[in-house]
C-alpha positions as MATLAB code, in Angstrom:
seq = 'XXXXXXXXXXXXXXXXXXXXXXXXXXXXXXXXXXXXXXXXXXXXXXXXXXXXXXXXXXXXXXXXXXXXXXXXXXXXXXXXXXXXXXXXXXXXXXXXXXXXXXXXXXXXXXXXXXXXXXXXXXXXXXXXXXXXXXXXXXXXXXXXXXXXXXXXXXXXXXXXXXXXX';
ca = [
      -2.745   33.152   -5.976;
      -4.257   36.303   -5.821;
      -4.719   39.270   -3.268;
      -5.785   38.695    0.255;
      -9.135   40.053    0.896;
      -9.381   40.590    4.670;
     -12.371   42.542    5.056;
     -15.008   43.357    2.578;
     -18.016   46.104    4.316;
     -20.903   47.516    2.948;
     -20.708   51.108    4.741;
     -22.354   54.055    2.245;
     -19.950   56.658    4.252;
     -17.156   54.294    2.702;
     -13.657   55.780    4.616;
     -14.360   57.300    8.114;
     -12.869   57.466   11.202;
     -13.708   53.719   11.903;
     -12.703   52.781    8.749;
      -9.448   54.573    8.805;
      -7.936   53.716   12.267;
     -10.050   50.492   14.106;
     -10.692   48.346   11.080;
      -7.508   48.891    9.053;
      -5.528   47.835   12.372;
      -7.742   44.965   13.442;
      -7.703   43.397   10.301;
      -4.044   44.474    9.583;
      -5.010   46.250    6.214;
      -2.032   47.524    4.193;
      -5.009   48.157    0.937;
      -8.905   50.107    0.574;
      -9.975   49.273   -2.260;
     -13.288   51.181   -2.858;
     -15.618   49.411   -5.222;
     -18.279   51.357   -6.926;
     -18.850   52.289  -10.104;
     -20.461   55.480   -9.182;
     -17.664   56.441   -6.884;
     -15.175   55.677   -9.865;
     -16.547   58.221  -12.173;
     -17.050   60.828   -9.241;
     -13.375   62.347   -9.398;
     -13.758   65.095   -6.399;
     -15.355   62.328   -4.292;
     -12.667   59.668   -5.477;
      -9.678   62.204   -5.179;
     -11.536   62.976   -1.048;
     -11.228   59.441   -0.130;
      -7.387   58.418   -1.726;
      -6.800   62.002    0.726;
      -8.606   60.016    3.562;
      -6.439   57.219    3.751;
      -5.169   56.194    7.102;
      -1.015   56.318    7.421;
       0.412   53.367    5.613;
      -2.723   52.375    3.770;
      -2.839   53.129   -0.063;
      -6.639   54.117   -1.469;
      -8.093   52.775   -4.705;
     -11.416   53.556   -6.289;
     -12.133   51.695   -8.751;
     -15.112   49.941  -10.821;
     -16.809   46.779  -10.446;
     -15.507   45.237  -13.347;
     -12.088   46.281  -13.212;
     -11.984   44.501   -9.628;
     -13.062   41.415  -11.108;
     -10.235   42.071  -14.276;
      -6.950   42.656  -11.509;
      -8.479   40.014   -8.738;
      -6.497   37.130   -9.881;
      -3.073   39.219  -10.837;
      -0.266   37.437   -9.495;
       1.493   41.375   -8.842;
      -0.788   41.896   -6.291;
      -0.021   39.067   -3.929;
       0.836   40.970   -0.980;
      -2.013   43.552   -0.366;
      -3.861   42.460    2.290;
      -6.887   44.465    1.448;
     -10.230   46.031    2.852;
     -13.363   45.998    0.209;
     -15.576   48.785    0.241;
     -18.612   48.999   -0.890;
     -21.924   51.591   -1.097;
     -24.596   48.904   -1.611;
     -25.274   45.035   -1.413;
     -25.718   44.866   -5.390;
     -21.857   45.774   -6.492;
     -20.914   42.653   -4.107;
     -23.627   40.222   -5.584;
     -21.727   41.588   -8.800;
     -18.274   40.798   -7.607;
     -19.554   37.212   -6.629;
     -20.709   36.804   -9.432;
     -17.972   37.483  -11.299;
     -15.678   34.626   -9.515;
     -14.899   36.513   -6.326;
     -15.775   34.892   -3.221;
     -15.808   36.004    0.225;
     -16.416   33.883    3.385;
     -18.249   36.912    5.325;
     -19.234   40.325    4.141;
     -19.689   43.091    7.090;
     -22.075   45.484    6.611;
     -21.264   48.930    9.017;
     -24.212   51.419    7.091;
     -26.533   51.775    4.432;
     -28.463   54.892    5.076;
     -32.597   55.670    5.139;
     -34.014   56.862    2.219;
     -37.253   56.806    0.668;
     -38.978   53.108    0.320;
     -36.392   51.898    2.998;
     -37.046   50.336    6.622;
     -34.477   50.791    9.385;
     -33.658   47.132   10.664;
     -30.827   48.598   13.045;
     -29.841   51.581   13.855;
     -27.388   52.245   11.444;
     -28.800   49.384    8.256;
     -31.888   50.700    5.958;
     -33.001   47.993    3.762;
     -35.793   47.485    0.892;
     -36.648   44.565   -1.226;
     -34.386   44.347   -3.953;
     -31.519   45.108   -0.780;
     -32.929   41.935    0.801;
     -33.027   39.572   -2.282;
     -29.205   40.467   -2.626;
     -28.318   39.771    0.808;
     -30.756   36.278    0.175;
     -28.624   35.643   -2.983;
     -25.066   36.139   -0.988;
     -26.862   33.979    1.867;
     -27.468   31.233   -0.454;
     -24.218   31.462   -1.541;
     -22.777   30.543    1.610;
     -21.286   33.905    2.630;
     -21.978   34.745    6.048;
     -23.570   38.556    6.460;
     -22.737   40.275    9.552;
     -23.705   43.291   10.521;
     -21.222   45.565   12.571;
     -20.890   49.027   12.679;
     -17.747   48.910   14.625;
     -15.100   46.102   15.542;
     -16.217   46.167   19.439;
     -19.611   45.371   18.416;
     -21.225   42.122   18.939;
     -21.937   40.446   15.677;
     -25.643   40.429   14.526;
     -26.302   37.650   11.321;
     -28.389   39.839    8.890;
     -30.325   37.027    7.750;
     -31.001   35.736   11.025;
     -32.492   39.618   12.105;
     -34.422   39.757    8.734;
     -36.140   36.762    9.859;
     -37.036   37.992   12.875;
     -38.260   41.346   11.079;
     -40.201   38.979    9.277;
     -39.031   40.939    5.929;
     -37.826   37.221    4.425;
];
């Protein structure tokens, strides 16, 4: 056995108000677990979001690898926890590393330079898109959702229809 991953999102802005209160409770999320390498070694931006955490909810930022080192530990049975992540690429990492996740919800990956806007609140480019084609192929479904009221909107399905696949 291993931990219970109940919700693994792609959101750049990683804990927000979302994050903290409607997600946490609708998936009944006692863990974050922030996965990023970058985040890891950024100790005023790690130490912001462990002071972020919702009530009841313990923080962790750690790195790629060390999530795929502590996944299968037996002493962490009973988190039930949320999976963040700042980009596409750090999941295809985790996947590839023996973690698998039926659906990965993406809430925000911000505009920036070389990026088109396929919703309001998802930028993607090309090496963004042959990720999401890789976790695709691997059978995980990619939603996007920005928050839990939302209707869900298949990422592949939209990229299609973009014509960017």
């Amino acid at each position: 056995m291993s931990m219970t991953i109940s919700l693994a999102r792609i959101d750049d802005r990683l804990i927000h108000g979302q994050v903290a209160t409607v997600w946490t409770k609708a998936f009944n999320i006692n863990r974050i677990i922030v996965v990023s390498d970058t985040v890891a070694y950024d100790h005023l931006r790690k130490q912001l979001l462990i002071q972020a955490a919702p009530p009841g909810v313990k923080v962790n930022v750690i790195t790629v690898k060390k999530m795929i080192d502590i996944f299968p530990d037996n002493r962490f049975n009973d988190i039930k926890a949320m999976l963040l992540f700042t980009n596409p690429h750090d999941v295809k990492r985790l996947v590839s590393g023996g973690i698998f996740f039926d659906t990965i919800n993406i809430g925000g990956m911000s505009f920036s330079h070389g990026k088109k806007m396929i919703t309001n609140a998802v930028a993607v480019d090309q090496k963004d898109i042959d990720t999401f084609k890789y976790l695709a192929n691997e059978g995980i479904e990619l939603e996007i959702r920005k928050v839990v009221a939302d209707s869900k909107v298949n990422l592949i399905s939209l990229l299609e229809k973009e014509k960017l696949l």
